[in-house]
Structures are given as C-alpha cells and as structure tokens.
N, C-alpha and C positions, 0 to 999 in steps of 0.2 A: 398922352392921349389914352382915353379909355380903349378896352381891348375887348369888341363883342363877340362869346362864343357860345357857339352851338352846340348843348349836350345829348347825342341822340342813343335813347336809351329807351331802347320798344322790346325786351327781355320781361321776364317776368316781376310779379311787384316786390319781392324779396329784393330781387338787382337792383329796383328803383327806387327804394329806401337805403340800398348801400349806397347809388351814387350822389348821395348827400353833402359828405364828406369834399368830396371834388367839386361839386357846383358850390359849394360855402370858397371853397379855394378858390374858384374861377373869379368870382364875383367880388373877391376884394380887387379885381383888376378892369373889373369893367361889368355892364349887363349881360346874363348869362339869362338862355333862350331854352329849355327843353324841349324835345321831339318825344311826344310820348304816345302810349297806346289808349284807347279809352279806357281799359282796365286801370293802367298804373297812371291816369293822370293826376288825377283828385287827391291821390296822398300827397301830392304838390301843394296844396290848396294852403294859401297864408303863409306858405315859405319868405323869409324874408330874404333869402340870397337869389328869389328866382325874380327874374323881369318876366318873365310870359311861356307860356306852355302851347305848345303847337301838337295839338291830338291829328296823329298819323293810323286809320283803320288799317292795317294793313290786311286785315283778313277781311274786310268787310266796304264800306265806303270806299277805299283809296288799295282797293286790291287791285293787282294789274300795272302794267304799261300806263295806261291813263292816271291810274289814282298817284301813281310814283309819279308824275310829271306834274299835275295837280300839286302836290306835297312840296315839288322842289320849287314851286314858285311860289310858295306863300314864304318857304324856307328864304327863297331869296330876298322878299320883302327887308328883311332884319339887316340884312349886310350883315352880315357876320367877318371876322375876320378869321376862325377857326373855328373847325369842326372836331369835336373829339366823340369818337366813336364808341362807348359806354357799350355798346352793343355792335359788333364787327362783322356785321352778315355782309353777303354782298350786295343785295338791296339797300342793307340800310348806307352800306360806303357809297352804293352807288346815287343813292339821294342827294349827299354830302357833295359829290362830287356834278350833279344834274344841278345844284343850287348854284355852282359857280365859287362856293368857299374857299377862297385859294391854300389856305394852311387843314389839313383832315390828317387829325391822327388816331389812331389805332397802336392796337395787338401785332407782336411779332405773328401770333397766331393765328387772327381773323382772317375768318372765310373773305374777306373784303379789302383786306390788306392793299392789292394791286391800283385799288383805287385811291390810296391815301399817299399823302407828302412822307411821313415819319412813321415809323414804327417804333412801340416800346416794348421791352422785354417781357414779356407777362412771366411775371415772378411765383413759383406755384408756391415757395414756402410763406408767402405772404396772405394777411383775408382778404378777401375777395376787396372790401371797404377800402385799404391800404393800394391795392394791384389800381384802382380806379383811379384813388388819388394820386397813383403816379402819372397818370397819363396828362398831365398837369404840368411835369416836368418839365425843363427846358433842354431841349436838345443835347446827347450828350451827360445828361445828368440822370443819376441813379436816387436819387432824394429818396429815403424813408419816413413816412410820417411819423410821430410819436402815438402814441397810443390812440383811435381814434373810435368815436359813438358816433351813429347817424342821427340825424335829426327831422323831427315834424312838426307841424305847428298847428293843432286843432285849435278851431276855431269857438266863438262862442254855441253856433249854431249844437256845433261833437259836441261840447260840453253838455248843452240842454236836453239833448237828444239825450246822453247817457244818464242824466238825472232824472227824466220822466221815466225812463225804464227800470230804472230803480227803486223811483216810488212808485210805480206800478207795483211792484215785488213787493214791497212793504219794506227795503233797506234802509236803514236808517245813517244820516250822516256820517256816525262814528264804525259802525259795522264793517268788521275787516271782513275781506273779500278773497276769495283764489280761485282763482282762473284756471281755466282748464281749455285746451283748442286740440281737439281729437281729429281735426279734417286733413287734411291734404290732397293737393291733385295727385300725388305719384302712388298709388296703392302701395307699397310692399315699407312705404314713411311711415301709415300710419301703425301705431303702437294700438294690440287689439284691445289693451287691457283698462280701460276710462271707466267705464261703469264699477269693476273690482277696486281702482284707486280711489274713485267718490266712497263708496263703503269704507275703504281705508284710512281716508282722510277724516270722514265722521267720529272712526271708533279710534282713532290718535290724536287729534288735534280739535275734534270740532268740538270738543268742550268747552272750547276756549270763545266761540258763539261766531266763529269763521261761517260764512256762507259763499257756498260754491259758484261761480259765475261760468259759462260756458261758452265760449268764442268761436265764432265761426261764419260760415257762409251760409246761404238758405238749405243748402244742399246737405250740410251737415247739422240738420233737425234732428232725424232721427240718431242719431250717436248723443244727441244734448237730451231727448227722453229716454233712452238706456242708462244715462250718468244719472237724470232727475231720480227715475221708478229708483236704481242702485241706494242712492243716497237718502232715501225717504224711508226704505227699507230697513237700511243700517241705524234708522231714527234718528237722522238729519233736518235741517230745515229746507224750506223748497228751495231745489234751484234754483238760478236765474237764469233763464235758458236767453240766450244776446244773438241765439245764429240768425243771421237775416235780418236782425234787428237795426243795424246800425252801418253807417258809413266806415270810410276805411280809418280816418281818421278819427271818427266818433271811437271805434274799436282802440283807436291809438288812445286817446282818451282814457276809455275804461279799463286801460292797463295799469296806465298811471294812476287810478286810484288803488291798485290791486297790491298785497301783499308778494303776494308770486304766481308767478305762470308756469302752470306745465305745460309742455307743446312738443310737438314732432319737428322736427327738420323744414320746415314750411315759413310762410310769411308771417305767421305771429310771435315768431322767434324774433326774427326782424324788427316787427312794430316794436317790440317788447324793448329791444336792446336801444329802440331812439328815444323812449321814455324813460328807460331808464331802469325800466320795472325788475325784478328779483328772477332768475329764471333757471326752472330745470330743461334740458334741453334734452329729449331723446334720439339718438341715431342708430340707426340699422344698417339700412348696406348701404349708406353715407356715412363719409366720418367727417369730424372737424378740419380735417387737414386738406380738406376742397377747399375751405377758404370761408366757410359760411357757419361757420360756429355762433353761439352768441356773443355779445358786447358790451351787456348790462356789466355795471361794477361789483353785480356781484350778481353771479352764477355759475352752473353744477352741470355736467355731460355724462348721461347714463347711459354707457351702448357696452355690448358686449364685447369686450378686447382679448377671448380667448378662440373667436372665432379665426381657422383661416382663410374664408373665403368670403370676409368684409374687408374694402367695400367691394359691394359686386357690380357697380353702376355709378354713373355720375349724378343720376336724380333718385333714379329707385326702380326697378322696373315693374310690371304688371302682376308679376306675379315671381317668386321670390326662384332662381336655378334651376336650384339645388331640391327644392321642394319641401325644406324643413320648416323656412323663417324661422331659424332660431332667434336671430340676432333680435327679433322684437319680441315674440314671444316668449323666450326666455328671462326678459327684463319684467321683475315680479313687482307688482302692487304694492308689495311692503316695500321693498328696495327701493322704487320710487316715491312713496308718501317717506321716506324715509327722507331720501335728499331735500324732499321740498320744505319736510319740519325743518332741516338741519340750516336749509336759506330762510326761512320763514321767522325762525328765531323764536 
C-alpha cells in the first residue's frame, strides 16, 4: 500500500530547497503533500516527487487560532498517513497534530516535539539537506545518506522569462555569464564588497567577454546599480541587473546557465547547489558547519578562519557584536575574484 505523507516545512526558502532531498525519498513510497508558506511554495512548481502543495499564511491569511484550524482541515482532506516536521515549531506540530495524522515526526529538538509520535536525533555534524533526509528514517535507524543535491524543476514558463531578459540585455546564446547575489535578509551575511569584485572580475577575467548577471530580490536594486556604475567603470559590459526580475525558479534557471555564482550565505546559494551551478560561497559570522554550506560538485568557501569570535550567530545578526565585521569586510575583492577564476576555469 502506498504511504501518504505530509511534508510541513514553512521555514525559510533556503530550508525548502533543502527539503528536497527527503520529499524525493518520501515519494518513492507513496504521494507526498507539502505545507508551505506563500514565500517558499512556487520553488515547488513542476517538482516531480511532489503530489500537491498546501500554502499555509501563517503570518497573514491563516494567522491565529482560526487560520491553524482552517489549515488543519484541508490538511486532513489528504489523509496522510505521516507527518514529518521539516520545520518543528509548535504551531506547525500543532497543525500536524489538529489534522488527526496519526504518525508526526520531528527533531529530538523542536519547539513542538511534545506534539509528535517519534523523535530523531538532529545530527549537528551533518547538512542540514542530510539532517532532513533522515527524518525519513525508520524507527530506530540512524541511516546516512550518500552524498546528496537538492533539486528544482523550472518550468518552460523560468526558462522564457530568463531568455527575454537576456535578450533584452543584448546576451547572446553563447555569452558566458557570472552571477553575482549581494542580498540577504540577515545584514551582517551580506559581504560589503560586490561593486569592488565587478571591477575585479572586469580587470581579470572579463577579457575573456564574461558578462556580469546580478541575482536578487526587488529589494536588492540598488546593490545591482553599485555592481552595474562599478563594472562599467572598470570598462566592463553592461550588467544584467535580474533583481526583481524573475521568479524563484526563473532565478533557479538563470543559474543554470551561469559559469558561477558568488553569493553570501543566503537562498541563492541554495538555488545554486539544486542546479548544479559552480559556486563561491561567503561566510561571516555563519560558518559551513551550521549545516548549510553549499552542494554544487563543485565549489569554494571564503570566510575568515583566523577570526575568534566566528560564528557569532545562527543567521547573522543586525549588526555585527563586536563592532568591527571583520569576518566580511576583511574578505578582499581579489581574494574573491580569485576563487571564482580558480571555479570558473
């Protein structure tokens, strides 16, 4: 008999590209059902392991008492036979459990634990992509996965989207590309130094007739006109400025045609590692060994390792202790066009 489970994973869209991995595993055993947020639902879009996606607002439509009651009966529409909690708040176990699911597993460590059947050991030397797919596990079993990549599935729609934006720019089919994503929501991720690496990338590599592509949100415009003015300066060709441009998967997309990606600690690290794409990854007062490194087969981690007082936070905080931010602003222009040449090949 097939085995329906409920992936509920309203975390942010970094977490919902890792839990990839697990819903591909879920779903050679039955239909597998996401609980997502409207933020991270759409990177779902044309997954081939998902049966259906259930957009849960929690901050917004389905905030409250009522929105969680609301939630737990569409949730029970599905019959699920298992809940696995990708995201272990007490809300969200408590939904799990308001749906009638009778099997909800979780985190030795979620805030929501009390509400679930099984707990699994949340393994910290493991990534994060690995920790999820264990929760897959069967009672009692400590399984490691083998090496694993997240997965997306952009659709024709991303594709089209990303090739009118290109020929807008005047790109041409064969014109390699590098990617640049200077945003993040945690201030003290982002790395200050994007517009000095476009000059840098110009006067080492752009010879070669690379044009710069910039990835981001609408929010991060202006950091994609600091990179453009930089790069035009250093006698570059024009950016392609992508922030706002493009869906999330469109963006997954325009990875995949890219050479490599520099990026901060953030969700286009993420995209980056389920296409595959080439990737330097900067970290500041985050390191790799949270569990969210990248995954591409081939990339580079620039953070400073002479620092004592990294990491200083689990995401990044608003503004950096200590009051120096070495750990980002210390990491130099060259250093970094350095590693990207040396992935870039």
């Amino acid at each position: 008999m097939p085995v329906v489970s409920a992936v509920l994973q309203t975390s942010f869209l970094g977490d919902m590209i890792l839990t990839t991995p697990l819903i591909e595993r879920l779903a050679a055993e039955g239909p597998v059902h996401v609980v997502a947020t409207p933020a991270n639902a759409g990177v779902l879009a044309n997954h081939p392991a998902v049966a259906g996606v259930l957009v849960f607002d929690k901050r917004g439509a389905d905030r409250g008492l009522g929105g969680l009651r609301r939630m737990a009966q569409r949730l029970r529409r599905i019959k699920a036979d298992r809940a696995l909690l990708a995201q272990g708040s007490s809300r969200t176990a408590a939904l799990a459990w308001m749906a009638g699911i009778p099997e909800r597993i979780t985190f030795d460590t979620s805030g929501g634990r009390l509400f679930t059947t099984r707990r699994v050991p949340y393994r910290r030397d493991l990534h994060h992509a690995a920790r999820l797919w264990q929760l897959g596990n069967a009672a009692g079993r400590d399984d490691v996965p083998p090496p694993l990549r997240p997965s997306l599935h952009p659709g024709p729609a991303d594709h089209a989207s990303v090739q009118a934006l290109l020929d807008r720019a005047g790109v041409s089919a064969q014109e390699p590309l590098i990617a640049l994503a200077p945003g993040s929501v945690w201030a003290t991720k982002r790395w200050p130094h994007y517009a000095a690496l476009a000059a840098e990338l110009v006067r080492s590599i752009g010879h070669r007739g690379e044009r710069i592509v910039v990835l981001g949100a609408a929010g991060d415009a202006p950091l994609a006109a600091a990179i453009a003015s930089a790069a035009l300066e250093a006698g570059g060709a024009p950016v392609v400025d992508a922030t706002g441009q493009l869906s999330l998967l469109g963006s997954a997309a325009l990875l995949g045609r890219c050479r490599v990606l520099v990026t901060n600690d953030s969700a286009p690290l993420h995209l980056a590692s389920a296409m595959n794409a080439p990737t330097v990854a900067l970290f500041g007062p985050t390191v790799p060994a949270f569990g969210f490194g990248p995954l591409a087969e081939r990339h580079t981690v620039v953070e400073h390792n002479s620092l004592d007082c990294r990491p200083c936070h689990a995401h990044g905080p608003a503004q950096c202790p200590l009051g120096h931010f070495r750990c980002m602003r210390e990491l130099s222009p060259a250093q970094v066009a350095g590693a990207a040449h040396a992935l870039h090949g």
